[in-house]
Every structure is written in structure tokens, then in C-alpha cells.
C-alpha positions in Angstrom: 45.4 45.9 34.5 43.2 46.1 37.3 45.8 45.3 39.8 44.6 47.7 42.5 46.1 51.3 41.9 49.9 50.4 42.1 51.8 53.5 42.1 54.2 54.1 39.2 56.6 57.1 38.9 55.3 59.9 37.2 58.1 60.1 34.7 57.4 56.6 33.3 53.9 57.7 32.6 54.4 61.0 31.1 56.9 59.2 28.9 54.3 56.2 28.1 52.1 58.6 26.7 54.2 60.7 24.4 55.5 57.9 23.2 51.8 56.9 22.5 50.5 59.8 21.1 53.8 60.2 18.7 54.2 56.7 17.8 57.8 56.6 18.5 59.5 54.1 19.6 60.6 50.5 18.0 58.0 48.8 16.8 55.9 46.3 17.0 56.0 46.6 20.5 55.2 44.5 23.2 51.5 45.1 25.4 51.5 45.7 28.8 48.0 45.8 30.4 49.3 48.0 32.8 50.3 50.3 30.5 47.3 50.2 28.9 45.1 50.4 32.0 47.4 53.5 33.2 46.9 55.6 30.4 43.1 55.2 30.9 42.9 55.8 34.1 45.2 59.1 33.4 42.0 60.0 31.4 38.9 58.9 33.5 38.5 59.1 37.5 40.4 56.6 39.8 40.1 52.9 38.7 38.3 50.7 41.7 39.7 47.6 43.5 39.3 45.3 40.7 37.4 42.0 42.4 34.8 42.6 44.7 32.3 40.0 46.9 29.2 39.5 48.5 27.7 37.3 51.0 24.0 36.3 50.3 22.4 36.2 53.6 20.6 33.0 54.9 16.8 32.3 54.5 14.7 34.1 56.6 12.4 32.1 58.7 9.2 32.6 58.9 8.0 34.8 62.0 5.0 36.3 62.9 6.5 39.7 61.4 7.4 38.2 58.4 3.6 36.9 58.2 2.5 40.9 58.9 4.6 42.1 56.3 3.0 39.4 54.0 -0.1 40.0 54.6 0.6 43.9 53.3 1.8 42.6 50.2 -1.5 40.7 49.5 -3.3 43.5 50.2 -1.0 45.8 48.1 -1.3 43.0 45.2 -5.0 42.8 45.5 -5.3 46.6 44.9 -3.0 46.3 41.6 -5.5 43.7 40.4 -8.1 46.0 40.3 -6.2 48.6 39.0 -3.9 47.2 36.6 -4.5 43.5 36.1 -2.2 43.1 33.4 0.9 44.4 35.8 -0.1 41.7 37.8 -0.4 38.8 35.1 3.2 39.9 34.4 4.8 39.7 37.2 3.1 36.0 37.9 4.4 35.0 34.9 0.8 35.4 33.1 -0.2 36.6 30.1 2.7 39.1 30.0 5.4 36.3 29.5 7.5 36.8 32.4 7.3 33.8 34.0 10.0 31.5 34.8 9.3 29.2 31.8 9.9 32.4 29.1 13.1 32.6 28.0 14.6 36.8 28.2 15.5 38.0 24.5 19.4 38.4 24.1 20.8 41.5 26.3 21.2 43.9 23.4 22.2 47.0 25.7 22.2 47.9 29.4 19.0 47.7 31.3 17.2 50.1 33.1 17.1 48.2 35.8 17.1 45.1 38.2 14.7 41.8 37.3 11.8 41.5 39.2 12.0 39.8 42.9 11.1 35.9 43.1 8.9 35.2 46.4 11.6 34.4 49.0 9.6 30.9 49.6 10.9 30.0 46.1 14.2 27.8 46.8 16.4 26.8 44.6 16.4 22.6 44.8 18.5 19.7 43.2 15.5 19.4 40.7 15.5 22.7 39.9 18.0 24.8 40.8 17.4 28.1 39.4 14.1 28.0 41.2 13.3 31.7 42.6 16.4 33.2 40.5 15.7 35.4 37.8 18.8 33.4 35.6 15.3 30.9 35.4 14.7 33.1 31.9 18.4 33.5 31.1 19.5 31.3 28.6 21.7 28.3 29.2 25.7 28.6 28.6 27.0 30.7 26.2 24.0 31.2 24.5 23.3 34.0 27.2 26.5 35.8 25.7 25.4 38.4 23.3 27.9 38.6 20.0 27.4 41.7 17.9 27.2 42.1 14.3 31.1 42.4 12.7 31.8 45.3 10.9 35.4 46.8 9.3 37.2 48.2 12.5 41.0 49.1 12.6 42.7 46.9 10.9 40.5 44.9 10.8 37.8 43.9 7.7 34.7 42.5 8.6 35.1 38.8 8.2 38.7 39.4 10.5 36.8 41.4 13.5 33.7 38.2 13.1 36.5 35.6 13.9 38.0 38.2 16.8 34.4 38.4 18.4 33.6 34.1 18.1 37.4 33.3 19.7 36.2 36.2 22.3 33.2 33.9 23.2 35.5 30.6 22.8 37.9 32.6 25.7 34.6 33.3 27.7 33.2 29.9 27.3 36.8 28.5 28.2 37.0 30.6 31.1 34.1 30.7 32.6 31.8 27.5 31.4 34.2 24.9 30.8 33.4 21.5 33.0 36.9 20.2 33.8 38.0 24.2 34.6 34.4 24.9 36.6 35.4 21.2 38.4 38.7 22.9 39.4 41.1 21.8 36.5 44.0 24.5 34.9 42.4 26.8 32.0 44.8 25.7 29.6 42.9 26.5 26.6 41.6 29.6 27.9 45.7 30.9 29.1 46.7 29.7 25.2 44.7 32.3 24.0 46.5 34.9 26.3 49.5 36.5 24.2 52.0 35.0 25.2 54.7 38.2 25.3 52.5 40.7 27.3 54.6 39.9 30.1 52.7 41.4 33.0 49.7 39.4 32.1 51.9 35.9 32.3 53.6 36.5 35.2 50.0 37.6 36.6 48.7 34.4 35.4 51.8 32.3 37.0 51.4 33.7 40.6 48.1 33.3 40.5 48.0 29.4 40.0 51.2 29.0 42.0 50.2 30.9 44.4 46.5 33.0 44.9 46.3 36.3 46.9 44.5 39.3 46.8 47.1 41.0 43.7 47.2 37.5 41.9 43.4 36.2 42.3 42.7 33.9 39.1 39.1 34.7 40.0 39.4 37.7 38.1 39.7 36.2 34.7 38.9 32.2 35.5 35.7 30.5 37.5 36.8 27.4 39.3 35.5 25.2 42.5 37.8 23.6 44.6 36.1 19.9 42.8 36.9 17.7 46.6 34.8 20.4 48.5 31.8 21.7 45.8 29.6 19.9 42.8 27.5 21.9 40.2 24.4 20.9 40.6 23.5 19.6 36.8 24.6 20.5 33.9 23.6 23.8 32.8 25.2 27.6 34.1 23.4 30.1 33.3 24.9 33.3 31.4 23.6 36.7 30.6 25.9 39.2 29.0 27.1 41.1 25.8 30.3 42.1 23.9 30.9 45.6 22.3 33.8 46.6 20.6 35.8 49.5 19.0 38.6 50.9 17.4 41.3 50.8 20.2 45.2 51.7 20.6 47.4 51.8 16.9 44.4 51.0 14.8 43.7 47.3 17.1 40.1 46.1 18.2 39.3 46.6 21.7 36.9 44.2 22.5 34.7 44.0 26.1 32.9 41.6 27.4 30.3 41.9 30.6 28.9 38.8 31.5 26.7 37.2 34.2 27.5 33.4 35.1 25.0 31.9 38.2 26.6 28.4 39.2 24.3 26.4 41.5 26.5 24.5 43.4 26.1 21.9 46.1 28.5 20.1 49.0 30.3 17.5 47.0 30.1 14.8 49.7 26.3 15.0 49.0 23.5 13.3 51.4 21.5 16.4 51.5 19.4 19.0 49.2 21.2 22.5 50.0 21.7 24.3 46.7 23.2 27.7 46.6 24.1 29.5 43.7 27.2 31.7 42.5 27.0 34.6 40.9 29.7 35.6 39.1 29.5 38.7 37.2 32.8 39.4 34.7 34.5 42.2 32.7 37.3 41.6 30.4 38.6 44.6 28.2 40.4 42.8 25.5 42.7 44.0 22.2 43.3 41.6 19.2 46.4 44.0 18.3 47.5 44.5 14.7 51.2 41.8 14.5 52.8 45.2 12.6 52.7 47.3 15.4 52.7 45.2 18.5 54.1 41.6 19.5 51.7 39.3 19.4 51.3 35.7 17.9 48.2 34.7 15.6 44.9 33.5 17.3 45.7 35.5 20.9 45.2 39.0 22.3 46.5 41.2 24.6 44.5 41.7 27.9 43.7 45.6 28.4 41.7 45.3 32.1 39.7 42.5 34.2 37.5 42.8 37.0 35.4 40.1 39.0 31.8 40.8 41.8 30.8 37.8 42.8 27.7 36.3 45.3 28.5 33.0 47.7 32.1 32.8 45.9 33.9 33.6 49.3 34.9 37.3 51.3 38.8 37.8 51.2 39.1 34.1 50.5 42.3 34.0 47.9 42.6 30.5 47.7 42.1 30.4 43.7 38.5 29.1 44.3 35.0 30.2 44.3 34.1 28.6 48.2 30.6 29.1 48.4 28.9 28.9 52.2 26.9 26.0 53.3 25.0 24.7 56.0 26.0 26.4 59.6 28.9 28.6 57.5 26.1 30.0 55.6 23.2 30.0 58.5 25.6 31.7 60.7 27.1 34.6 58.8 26.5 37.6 60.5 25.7 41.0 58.7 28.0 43.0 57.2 28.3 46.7 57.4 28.6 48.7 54.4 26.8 48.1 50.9 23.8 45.7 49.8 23.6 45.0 46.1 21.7 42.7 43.9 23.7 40.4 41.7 21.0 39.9 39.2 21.5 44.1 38.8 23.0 44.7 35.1 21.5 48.0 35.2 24.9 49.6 36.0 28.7 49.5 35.2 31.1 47.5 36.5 33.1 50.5 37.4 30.3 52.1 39.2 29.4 48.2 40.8 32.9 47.8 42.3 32.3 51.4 44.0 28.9 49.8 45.4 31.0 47.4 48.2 32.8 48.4 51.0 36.6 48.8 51.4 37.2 45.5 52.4 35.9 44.3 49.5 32.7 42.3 51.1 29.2 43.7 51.1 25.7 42.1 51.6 23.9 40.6 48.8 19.7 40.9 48.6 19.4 37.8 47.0 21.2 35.1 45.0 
């Protein structure tokens, strides 16, 4: 369940897994996401922390070096517009429809690689706060989620695994987009859809609101500012992301969602222009189970795994908040030893982008 490589007795394991593979047992039975999780692991390589964090580092100021190194991009830039003019156009946003104004088609499968780099002068502001930021193209909300075509999967028909993957967005939407829960309120509608007798995941859910730490972080399946300290900054989050799906344990469908959420965010006492934005990039492994072989109640699924990376949403802060840096906080973070990644990276897994950070958990981010 992506609790952070708990060790359980061999026996129990062994015995999880005949019971798996021979279907015996009482059934319907009830979920565990640990279960789940474990027997996965047993066949892939060690599971990795499942929240990690990064610091985006303060503006640079402008220095004499920084004007040097400048000046060796213009003259790198002016030799691509004699060689390949069109390049160019497309990275200013010319001709090649790249710009900030062009909205990215949906995220169909993983990318090669990162999205270009904004000019560091390009801020984000109050008027525009996803100035610089390559979410500029992504589209706004869930509209940025990616839902697949339904098709007849376990026991599921078509028209059964359609409704499965629009509640899937209604959970992501509810989780991760929803005003009042973004502004710091309870996910209420986004725990409903939780089953309500996978019992690991509800008491997971109950120690994390009553009380956050490091094993019961509601990060890792809800976004949410502490609403007396931070404000979005407008109305609109930005998403990018897909959902797959498959034929998953007794015949259910396993359902998994990778999504990126950027949140520009602002002090909430206000009187200044500081905007920063938090990236928040998700995975949720999901399994709307078949009600003949496991406990489950209509309308809710059983959670399989959940992991969390985020950018400016706090290092080994477990206070159930994303606590974004501002002003000296953010100017006066030092650097941190260990890995740099870029948030805006979908190019690679969320298994293999946990591995990217350090072992405390906090890396250095190039850019937010």
C-alpha cells in the first residue's frame, strides 16, 4: 500500500499467495492494499518510499556570469537560425505551435522526454501565473486527465468499466481539484468513494487526518493548503495525466491513474506579488472489485497502491498540508545534496521517479 517496506512474516505471505493462486478461502473476501501491494512487490524489485519532495531553488540574480553564460546562448541560438530556423520558431512559440498560448494534445502515452525550458526571466505573476511553466499548454482542471476508451474487461462489460473510469476522474477531481479540499477542507466525497471494509486503507485514512506523519501522510492520496497560511492564485490548476487499466486480481479492474497537478499559490495575508507554484505529481493503483468475490459496496473501490513527488509542497513537513516556501523561507534555502529532478518530467515512472531523490526524501528541483 505504499506504506514504506513494513516487514511482515514470511509465513503470512507465502500463505497470502497460495491462497491467491488457489482461490481458497471464504469468499467474497475483504481487500487489503497491503496485501495487494505485497504480492506485487514479491514479483517485481523492492517498492520505493512512497512520497517523495523537492525544493525549487530561489531565482537566480542576475550576475555578470549569469550575463556570460547568456550571451553563449545567443550565440548558440543565432547559429540554429541559420541552420535550422524552424527549430527555432518552435521553441519561441512560432510557427511550430509551441508557444505558451497552444494548448498540448491529451497525454496519450509516456513521453520521451522533459518539455522544453522557459527563459528563467519568465516569472510566474498574479496575472499570470503559469508564466515560464510549461503547465502554460496543459489544459485547465480535469480536462488535463486523459480517460481511455472502455472496453469489456473482467467482469466487467464495456458500458460497466466506462462508468469505473468517469467515477476514477470524479475521485481524481475530488482529490486533487476540489476548491473547499485544495482550501484545506476534509475530502469527504473523495473518502466516500474509498470502500469502506478494506480496513487498512480506513484506518490509514483516520490517522492521517487525526493525526499526519511520515506513515499516515494524506498527501499521498489528497492535495490540501493549510487555507489561514496559503491562497491559489485564481481559479484554474493545471493537470496533465492519463489512466490505463487492466484485468487485475479475481477477474476485477485495476485501474491507474498518473497525474500532474501545478497549484500556484500565494501568502494568504496578501499585500505582495510572490507566486510560487506546486507541483504535485500523483499515482493511484485502483480495483473496482467484482461484489461476488470481494467485500465491497456499490459505487467504491478498493485502493491497490499510492504514491506522491511533489515541488514547493514542504521537505519532511507532515503536517497534512502542502506548505509551500515564501519570501526569506524560500530565498534562503540552502542546497541540498543528493538528486535534482524536473517536475514537469513525465518521461519516467513513478517507481523509477521516487528512486530519483535522496533517502531523506528531499532533493533539488530545476525549476517549478
Amino acid at each position: 500500500m505504499g506504506k514504506g517496506g513494513e516487514s511482515i512474516p514470511d509465513e503470512e505471505w507465502e500463505r497470502f499467495l497460495r491462497e491467491a493462486e488457489t482461490g481458497s478461502g471464504s469468499a467474497p473476501k475483504e481487500p487489503s492494499a497491503r496485501a495487494r501491494m505485497v504480492a506485487r512487490r514479491l514479483r517485481e524489485e523492492p517498492a520505493p518510499p512512497p512520497w517523495r519532495s523537492y525544493q525549487a531553488p530561489p531565482p537566480r540574480r542576475r550576475t555578470r556570469t549569469a550575463w556570460y553564460v547568456g550571451g553563449l546562448v545567443l550565440a548558440i541560438a543565432l547559429l540554429v537560425v541559420a541552420l535550422a530556423p524552424g527549430r527555432m520558431a518552435e521553441w519561441f512559440g512560432v510557427g511550430g505551435g509551441s508557444g505558451d498560448g497552444t494548448p498540448l494534445a491529451a497525454e496519450s502515452q509516456r513521453p520521451d522526454g522533459p518539455p522544453p525550458t522557459e527563459p528563467a526571466s519568465r516569472r510566474p505573476t498574479l496575472d499570470e501565473p503559469f508564466r515560464g511553466s510549461p503547465a502554460a499548454r496543459w489544459a485547465d482542471g480535469a480536462a488535463g486527465i486523459t480517460v481511455p476508451e472502455a472496453r469489456a474487461t473482467g467482469w466487467m462489460s464495456k458500458g460497466e468499466v466506462a462508468k469505473a473510469l468517469k467515477k476514477t476522474r470524479d475521485f481524481l477531481v475530488a482529490s486533487s481539484l476540489d476548491p473547499d479540499v485544495l482550501r484545506g477542507e476534509r475530502p469527504r466525497e473523495a473518502i466516500a468513494m474509498l470502500n469502506p471494509h478494506q480496513k487498512d486503507v480506513q484506518d490509514f485514512v483516520t490517522a492521517a487526518f487525526r493525526a499526519p506523519s511520515r506513515e499516515n501522510d494524506p498527501l499521498l492520496l489528497f492535495s490540501r493548503f493549510e487555507g489561514s497560511k496559503v491562497r491559489l492564485v485564481g481559479d484554474v490548476v493545471k493537470a496533465r495525466g492519463r489512466i490505463t487499466f487492466e484485468e487485475g486480481e479475481r477477474g476485477a479492474v485495476e485501474v491507474t491513474t498518473d497525474v500532474t497537478y501545478v497549484y500556484p499559490v500565494a501568502p494568504a495575508a496578501g499585500g505582495g506579488d510572490e507566486v510560487v507554484r506546486t507541483i504535485v505529481r500523483r499515482e493511484v493503483v485502483m480495483s473496482w472489485d467484482d461484489p461476488e468475490k470481494v467485500v465491497i459496496d456499490p459505487g467504491t473501490f478498493s485502493l491497490v497502491s499510492y504514491k506522491v513527488d511533489s515541488t514547493n509542497g514542504g521537505c519532511d513537513t507532515f503536517t497534512g498540508y502542502l506548505t509551500p516556501p515564501f519570501g526569506a523561507e524560500r530565498a534562503g534555502s540552502p542546497p541540498r545534496d543528493g538528486a535534482v529532478v524536473d517536475p514537469y518530467d513525465r518521461s519516467t515512472s513513478m517507481d523509477a521517479r521516487m528512486r530519483e531523490g535522496d533517502d531523506a526524501g528531499c532533493a533539488t528541483a530545476t525549476r517549478s
